[in-house]
C-alpha positions in Angstrom: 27.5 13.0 22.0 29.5 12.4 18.9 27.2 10.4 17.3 23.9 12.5 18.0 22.6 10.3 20.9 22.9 11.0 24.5 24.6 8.1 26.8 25.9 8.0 30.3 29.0 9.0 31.4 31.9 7.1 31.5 32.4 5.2 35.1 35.7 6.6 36.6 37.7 5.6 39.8 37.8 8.4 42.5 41.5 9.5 43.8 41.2 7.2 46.8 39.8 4.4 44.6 43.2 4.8 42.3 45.2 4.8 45.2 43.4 2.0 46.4 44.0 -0.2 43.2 47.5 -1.6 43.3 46.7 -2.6 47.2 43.8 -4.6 46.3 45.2 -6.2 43.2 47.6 -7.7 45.5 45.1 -9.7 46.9 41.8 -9.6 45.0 41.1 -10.9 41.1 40.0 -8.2 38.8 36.1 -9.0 39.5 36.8 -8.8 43.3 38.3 -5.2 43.1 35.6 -4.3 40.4 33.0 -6.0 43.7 34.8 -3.9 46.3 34.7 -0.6 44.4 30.5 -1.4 43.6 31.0 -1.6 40.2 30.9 -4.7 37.2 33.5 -6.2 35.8 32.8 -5.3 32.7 32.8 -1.7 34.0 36.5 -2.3 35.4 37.9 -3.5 32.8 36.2 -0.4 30.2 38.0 1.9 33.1 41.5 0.0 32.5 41.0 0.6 29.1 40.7 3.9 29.4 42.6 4.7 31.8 46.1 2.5 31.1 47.5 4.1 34.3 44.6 2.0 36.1 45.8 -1.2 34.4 49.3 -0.1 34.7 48.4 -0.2 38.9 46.4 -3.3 39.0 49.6 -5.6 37.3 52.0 -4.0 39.3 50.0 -4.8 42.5 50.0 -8.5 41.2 53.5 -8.4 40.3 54.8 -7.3 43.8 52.5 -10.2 45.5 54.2 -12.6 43.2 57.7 -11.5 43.5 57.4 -11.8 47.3 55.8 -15.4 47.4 58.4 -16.5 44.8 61.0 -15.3 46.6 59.5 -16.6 49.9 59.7 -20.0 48.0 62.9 -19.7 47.1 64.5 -18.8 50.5 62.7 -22.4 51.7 64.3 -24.3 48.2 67.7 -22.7 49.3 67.4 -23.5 53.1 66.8 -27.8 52.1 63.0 -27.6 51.9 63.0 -30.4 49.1 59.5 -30.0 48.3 60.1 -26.1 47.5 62.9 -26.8 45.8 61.3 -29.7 43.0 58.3 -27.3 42.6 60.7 -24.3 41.9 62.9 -27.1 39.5 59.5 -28.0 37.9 58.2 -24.7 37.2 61.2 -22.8 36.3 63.5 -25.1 34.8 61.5 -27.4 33.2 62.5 -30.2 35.1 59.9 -33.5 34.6 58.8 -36.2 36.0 58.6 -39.3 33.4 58.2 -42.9 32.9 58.7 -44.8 29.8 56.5 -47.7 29.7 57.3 -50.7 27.0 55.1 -53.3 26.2 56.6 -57.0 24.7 55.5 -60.2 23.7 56.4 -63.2 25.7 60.4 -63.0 26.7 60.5 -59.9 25.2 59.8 -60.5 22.3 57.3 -58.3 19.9 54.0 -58.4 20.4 52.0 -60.4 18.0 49.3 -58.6 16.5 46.2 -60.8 14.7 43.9 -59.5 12.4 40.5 -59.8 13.2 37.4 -59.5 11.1 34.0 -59.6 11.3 32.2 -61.4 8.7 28.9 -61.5 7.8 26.6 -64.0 6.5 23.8 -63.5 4.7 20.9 -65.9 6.3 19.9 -67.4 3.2 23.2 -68.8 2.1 23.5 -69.8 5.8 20.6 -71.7 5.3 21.9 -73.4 2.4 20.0 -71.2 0.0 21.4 -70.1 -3.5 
């Protein structure tokens, strides 16, 4: 009531909520876990800010889901699973994929560009007018 006006108070996550957090974020977007706990998104992410241990749970709970399929995908690129092993090239090492298309003239030769324009006429020197 800093400001001379009486609001609600804050939204806060229970002990087993918190506890709950990292699990979820394994597996659930930010809106899902805000869904699960019955509370907006909005309201989730005002918690996480503040609260920075919530946040601090809910990227670590991503993280540890993402360590494990990367490592998952790197264990098939290692064991010959070519497919596994171009998307890990491709993602982390930047390998690409290009083609260089060239365009010529006949026999190779440059292609010869004409200049077109678009004139027009006025109808009464068409006509034979002035």
């Amino acid at each position: 009531m800093a400001n001379g006006k009486a609001g609600r108070k804050p939204k806060v996550l229970t002990d087993k909520q918190r506890a709950e957090v990292e699990t979820l974020a394994a597996f659930l977007s930010a809106e899902q876990v805000a869904d699960y706990f019955g509370i907006g998104r909005t309201t989730f992410f005002a918690i996480m800010e503040r609260d920075p241990s919530i946040g601090e749970l809910y990227k670590r709970g991503k993280s540890k889901v993402v360590a494990k399929v990367a490592q998952g995908l790197i264990q098939k690129a290692l064991s010959g699973d070519t497919t596994s092993a171009i998307f890990f090239l491709k993602t982390q090492a930047r390998w690409r994929e290009t083609e260089r298309h060239e365009i010529t003239g006949a026999d190779g030769a440059p292609i010869e560009l004409a200049r077109i324009e678009r004139v027009i006429v006025d109808k009464v020197k068409r006509d034979g007018g002035e």
